[in-house]
C-alpha positions in Angstrom: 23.9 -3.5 6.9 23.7 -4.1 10.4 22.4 -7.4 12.1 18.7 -7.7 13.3 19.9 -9.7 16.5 22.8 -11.0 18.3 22.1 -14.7 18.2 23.3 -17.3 15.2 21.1 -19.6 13.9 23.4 -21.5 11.5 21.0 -24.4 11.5 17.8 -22.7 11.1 17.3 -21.8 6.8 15.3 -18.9 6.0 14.4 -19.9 1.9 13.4 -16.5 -0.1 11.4 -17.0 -3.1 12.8 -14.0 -5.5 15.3 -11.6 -5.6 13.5 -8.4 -6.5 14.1 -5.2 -4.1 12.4 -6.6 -0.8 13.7 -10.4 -1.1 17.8 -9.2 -1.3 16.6 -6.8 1.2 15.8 -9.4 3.7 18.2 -11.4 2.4 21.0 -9.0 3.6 19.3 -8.2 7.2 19.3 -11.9 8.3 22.6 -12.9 6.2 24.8 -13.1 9.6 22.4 -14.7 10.9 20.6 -17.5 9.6 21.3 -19.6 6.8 20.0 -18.1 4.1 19.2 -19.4 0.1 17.6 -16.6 -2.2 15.8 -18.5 -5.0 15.7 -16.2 -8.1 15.6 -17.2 -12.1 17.6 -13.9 -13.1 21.1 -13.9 -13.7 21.5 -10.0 -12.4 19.0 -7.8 -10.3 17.3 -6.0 -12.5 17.0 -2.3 -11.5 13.4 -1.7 -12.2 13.5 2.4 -11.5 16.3 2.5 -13.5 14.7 0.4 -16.8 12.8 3.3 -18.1 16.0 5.7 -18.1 17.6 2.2 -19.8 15.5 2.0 -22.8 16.5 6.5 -23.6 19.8 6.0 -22.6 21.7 2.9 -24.3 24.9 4.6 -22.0 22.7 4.1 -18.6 21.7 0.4 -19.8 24.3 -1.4 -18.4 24.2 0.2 -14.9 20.8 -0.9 -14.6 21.5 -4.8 -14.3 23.4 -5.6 -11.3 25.3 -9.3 -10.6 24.3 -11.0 -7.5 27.9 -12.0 -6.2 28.3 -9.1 -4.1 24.6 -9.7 -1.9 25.3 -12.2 0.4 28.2 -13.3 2.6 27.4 -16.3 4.2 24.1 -17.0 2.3 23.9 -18.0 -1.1 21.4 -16.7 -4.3 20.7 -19.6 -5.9 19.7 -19.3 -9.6 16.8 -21.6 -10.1 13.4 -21.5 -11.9 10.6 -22.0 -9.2 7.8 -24.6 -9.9 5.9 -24.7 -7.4 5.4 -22.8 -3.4 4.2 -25.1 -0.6 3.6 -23.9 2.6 6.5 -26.7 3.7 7.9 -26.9 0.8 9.6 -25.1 -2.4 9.8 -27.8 -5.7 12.3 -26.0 -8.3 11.6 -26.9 -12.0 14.9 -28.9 -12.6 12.9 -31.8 -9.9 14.8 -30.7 -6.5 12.8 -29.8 -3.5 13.5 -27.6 -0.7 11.8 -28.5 2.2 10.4 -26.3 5.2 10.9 -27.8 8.4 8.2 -27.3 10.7 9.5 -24.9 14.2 12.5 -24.8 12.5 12.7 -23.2 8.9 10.9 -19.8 7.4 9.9 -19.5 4.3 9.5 -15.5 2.7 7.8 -15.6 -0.7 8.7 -12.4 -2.4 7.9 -13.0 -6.1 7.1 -9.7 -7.0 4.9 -8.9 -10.0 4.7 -9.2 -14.3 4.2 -6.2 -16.4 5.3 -5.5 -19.8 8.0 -4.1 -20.8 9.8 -1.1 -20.6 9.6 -1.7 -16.5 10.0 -5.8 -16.9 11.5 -7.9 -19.4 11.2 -11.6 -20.6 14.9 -12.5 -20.9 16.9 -14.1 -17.8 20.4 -13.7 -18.8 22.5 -10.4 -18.9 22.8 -10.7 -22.5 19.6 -11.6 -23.0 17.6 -8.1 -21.3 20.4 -5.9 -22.8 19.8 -6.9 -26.5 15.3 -6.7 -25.0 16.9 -2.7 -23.7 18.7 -2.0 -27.1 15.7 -3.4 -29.1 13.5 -1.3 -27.0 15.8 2.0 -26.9 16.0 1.6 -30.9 12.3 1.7 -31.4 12.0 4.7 -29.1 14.7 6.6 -30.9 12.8 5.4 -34.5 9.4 6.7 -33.6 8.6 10.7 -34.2 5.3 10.3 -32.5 4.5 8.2 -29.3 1.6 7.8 -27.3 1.7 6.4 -23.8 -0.8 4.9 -22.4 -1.3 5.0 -18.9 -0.7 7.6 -16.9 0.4 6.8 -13.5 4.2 6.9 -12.3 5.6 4.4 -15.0 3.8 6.3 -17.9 4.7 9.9 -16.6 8.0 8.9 -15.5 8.7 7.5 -19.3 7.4 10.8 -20.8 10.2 12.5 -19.1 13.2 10.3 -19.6 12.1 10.3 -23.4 11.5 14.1 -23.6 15.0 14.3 -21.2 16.9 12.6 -24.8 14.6 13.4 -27.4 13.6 17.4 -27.5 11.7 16.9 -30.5 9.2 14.1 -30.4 5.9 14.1 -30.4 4.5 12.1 -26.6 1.5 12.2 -25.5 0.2 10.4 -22.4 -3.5 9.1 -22.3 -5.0 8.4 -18.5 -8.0 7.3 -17.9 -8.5 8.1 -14.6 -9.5 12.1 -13.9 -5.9 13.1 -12.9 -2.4 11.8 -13.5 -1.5 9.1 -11.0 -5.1 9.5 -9.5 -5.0 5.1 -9.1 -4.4 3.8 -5.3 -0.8 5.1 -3.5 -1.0 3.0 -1.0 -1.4 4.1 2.2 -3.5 2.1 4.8 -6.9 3.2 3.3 -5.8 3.1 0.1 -6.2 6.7 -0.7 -4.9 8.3 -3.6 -3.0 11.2 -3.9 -4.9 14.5 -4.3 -6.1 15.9 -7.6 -4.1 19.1 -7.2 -1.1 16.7 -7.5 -1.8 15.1 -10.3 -2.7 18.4 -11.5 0.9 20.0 -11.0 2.6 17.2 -12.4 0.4 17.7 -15.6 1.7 21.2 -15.6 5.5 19.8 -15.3 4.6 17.6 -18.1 3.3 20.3 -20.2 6.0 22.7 -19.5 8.0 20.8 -21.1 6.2 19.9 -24.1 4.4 16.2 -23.2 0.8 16.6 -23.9 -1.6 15.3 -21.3 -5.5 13.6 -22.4 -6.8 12.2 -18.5 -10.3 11.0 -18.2 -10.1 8.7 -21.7 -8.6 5.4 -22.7 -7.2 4.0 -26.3 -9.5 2.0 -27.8 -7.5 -1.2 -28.5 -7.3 -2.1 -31.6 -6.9 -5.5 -33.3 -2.8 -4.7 -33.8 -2.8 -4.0 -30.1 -0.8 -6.3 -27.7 -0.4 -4.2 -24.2 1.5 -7.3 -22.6 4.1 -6.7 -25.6 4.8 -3.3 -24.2 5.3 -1.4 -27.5 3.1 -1.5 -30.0 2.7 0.2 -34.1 -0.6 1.1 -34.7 -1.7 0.5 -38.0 -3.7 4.0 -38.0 -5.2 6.7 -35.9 -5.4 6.0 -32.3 -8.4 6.1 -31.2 -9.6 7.4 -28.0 -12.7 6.3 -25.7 -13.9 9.9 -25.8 -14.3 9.8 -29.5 -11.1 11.5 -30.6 -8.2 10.5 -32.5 -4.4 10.8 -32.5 -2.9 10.9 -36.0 0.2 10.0 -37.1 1.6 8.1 -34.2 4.1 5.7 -35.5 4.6 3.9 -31.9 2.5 3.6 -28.6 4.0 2.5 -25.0 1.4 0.3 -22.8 2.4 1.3 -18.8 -0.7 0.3 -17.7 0.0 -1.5 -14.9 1.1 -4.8 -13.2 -0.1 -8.4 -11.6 1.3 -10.1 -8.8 4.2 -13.0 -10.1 1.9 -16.2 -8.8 2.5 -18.8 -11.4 4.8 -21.3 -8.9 1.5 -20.4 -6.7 -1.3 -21.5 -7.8 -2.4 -24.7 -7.5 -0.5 -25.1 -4.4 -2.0 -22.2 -2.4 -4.7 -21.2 -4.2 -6.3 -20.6 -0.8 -4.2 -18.7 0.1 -4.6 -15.8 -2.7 -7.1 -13.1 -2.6 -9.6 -12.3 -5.6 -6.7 -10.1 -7.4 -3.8 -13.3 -7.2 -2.0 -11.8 -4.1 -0.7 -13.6 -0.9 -3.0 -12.6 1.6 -1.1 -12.1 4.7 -1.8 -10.5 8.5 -0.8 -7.3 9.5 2.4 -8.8 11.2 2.6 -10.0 6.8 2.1 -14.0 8.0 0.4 -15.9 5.7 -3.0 -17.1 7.5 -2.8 -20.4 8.9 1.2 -20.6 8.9 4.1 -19.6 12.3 7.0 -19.5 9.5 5.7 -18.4 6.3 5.5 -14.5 5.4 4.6 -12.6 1.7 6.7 -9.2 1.1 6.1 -6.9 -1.5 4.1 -6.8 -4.4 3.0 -10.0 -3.8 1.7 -9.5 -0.9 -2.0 -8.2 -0.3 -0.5 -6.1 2.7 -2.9 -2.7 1.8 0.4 -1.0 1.1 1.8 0.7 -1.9 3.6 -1.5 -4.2 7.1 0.1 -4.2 10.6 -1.0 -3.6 10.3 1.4 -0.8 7.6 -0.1 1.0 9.0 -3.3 0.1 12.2 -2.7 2.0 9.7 -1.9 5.2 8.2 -5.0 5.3 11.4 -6.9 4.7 12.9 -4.9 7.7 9.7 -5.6 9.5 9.8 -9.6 8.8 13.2 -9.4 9.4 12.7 -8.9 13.4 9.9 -10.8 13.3 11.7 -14.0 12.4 14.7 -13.6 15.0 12.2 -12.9 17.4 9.9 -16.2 16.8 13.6 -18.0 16.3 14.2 -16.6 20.1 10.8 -18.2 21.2 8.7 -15.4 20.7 5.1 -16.0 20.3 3.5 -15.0 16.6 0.8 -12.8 18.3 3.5 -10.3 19.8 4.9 -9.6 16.4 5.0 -6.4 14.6 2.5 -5.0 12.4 3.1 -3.4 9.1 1.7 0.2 8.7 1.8 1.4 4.6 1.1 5.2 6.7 -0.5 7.8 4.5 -0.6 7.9 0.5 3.2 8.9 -0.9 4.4 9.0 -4.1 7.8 10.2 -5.6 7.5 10.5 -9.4 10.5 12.3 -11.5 9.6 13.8 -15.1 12.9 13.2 -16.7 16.5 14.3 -14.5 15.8 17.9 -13.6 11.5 17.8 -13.3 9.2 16.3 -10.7 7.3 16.3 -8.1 6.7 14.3 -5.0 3.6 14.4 -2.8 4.6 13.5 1.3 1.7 12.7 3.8 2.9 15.9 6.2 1.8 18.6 7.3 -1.8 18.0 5.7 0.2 16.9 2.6 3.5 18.5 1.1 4.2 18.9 -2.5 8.0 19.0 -3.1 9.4 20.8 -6.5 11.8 19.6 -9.3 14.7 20.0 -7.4 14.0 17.7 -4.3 12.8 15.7 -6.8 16.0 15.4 -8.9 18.3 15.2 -6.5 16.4 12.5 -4.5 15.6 10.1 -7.2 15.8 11.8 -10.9 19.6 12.4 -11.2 20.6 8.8 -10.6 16.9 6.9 -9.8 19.1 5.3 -6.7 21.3 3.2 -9.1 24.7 4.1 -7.5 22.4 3.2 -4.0 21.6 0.3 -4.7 24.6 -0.9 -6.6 25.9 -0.3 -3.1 23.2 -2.2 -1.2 24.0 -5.3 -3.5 27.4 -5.2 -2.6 29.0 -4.1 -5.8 29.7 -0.3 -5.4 30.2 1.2 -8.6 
């Protein structure tokens, strides 16, 4: 990955609090540059478009966890368990503090977000999120008939890889909202995709035998425990409409995610909008601050939260701090634009579809689709962008 600037700043630190997709990304732009510490609790990136193809697929598993060592060249990740975020300073749970120096020092916090599990797990270790994968993948392969609940990208995406493995379960998805993947994609305005996407990939989804209930929720009942991730219900599932599902012996909660803020607040609770996320200014500054930015889904930027848009405003933050290292002033900085709604969602290896904001908006078919992100879901990429090529 190529520089962001000529000059070195060997003395200036740039302290990035997580390692998720946009933290390693800025880590690598500004690694020849600055002196760089990535502060992250995992052992191993987790590959988070890869987990749902790692809980189908005990032979993908592995592929999906991927060491540090390879990230950074002169920079170091440094495995710690974060306490506490100050504007000036970063207090890790073992009693060290890293401090901030005013005019000197940036701080990035890019803690990303919780959800349950098949997309995030609890463990920190290697060992520990493979035994969390295999314990996952075993209830999957156990269960005749599942029911997913939620049916944006996560819970459509999981339909597929489980369909992909399993030709002969039952899944059904259950969606709330009046179309698949009708919740916010991002985009400036936070428009959604249209219905007649949602619509197609409902027809993908039931070409290929994964029925579809939109516009009606599970009721949850007492034995339900979303945050777990899987649940066994103890009888029919019960839908808001009135309607039941019989028989299912296991359902899937991908209903969504919250930004990561525990080492947040108390420390800058003003700083946090109503829904826990960093606010920030276009040019993704946290208000009130010249060297402290919020990336991804952190980050109340009006943008989708995806690795992809992610990796934007680490390459956008990544300018902006050689540029206020070189004396730059914080009103000429870039501003980050999320563009128009996009989403790219695969329905097992071969299926998909992917709605660009061209042309009026373009609907691309299952084999765009696969070849773009179902085949592999960018794991041999980004084993490469963390400097371990397979």
């Amino acid at each position: 990955m190529g520089n962001c600037c000529a000059k070195v700043h060997e003395d200036r630190k740039v302290i990035i609090v997580g390692g998720g997709y946009a933290g390693t990304w800025l880590a690598r732009r500004l690694d020849a540059t600055f002196d760089v510490t990535v502060l992250e609790r995992n052992e191993a990136f987790v590959h988070v478009m890869g987990q749902l193809r790692a809980v189908t697929d005990p032979e993908y598993a592995p592929r999906s966890l991927i060491p540090y060592t390879g990230l950074l060249k002169r920079g170091t990740v440094q495995r710690a368990n974060v306490k506490q975020v100050y504007t000036d300073r970063v207090v890790l749970e073992d009693g060290a503090t890293i401090h901030i120096r005013p005019g000197k020092d940036f701080l990035v916090i890019a803690t990303g977000s919780v959800s349950a599990p098949p997309c995030r797990w609890a463990g920190l270790t290697t060992e520990a999120i493979s035994k969390e994968q295999s314990e996952a993948a075993a209830k999957i392969a156990a269960a005749s008939n599942i029911v997913i609940v939620g049916g944006g990208p996560v819970g459509v995406e999981l339909a597929g890889e489980i369909r992909d493995r399993f030709a002969t379960k039952r899944v059904t998805i259950v969606h709330r909202g009046p179309f698949l993947c009708s919740g916010k994609a991002g985009a400036d305005k936070g428009e959604t995709v249209p219905k007649a996407f949602g619509d197609e990939l409902k027809a993908v989804c039931e070409a290929r035998s994964i029925a579809v209930r939109v516009g009606t929720r599970v009721d949850a009942g007492a034995d339900a425990d979303p945050s777990a991730g899987f649940t066994v219900p103890s009888g029919p599932v019960t839908l808001s409409d009135g309607s039941t599902l019989g028989d299912v012996d296991l359902v899937v909660w991908a209903t969504g995610s919250r930004p990561n803020n525990a080492a947040l607040v108390g420390s800058m609770d003003d700083k946090l909008d109503a829904a826990g996320r960093v606010k920030v200014a276009e040019s993704l500054l946290v208000p009130g601050t010249d060297n402290v930015f919020a990336i991804g889904d952190c980050a109340e930027s009006h943008g989708p939260k995806t690795a992809y848009h992610g990796r934007m405003q680490a390459d956008l933050v990544a300018k902006s701090i050689a540029a206020l290292a070189g004396g730059a002033a914080t009103d000429s900085l870039g501003t980050f634009s999320a563009g128009g709604a996009a989403m790219l969602v695969p329905i097992g290896s071969t299926a998909g579809r992917a709605y660009l904001p061209f042309c009026g908006g373009l609907t691309i078919g299952d084999g765009k689709v696969s070849s773009i992100k179902g085949k592999d879901l960018f794991t041999a990429q980004t084993h490469k962008e963390m400097g371990t090529p397979e």
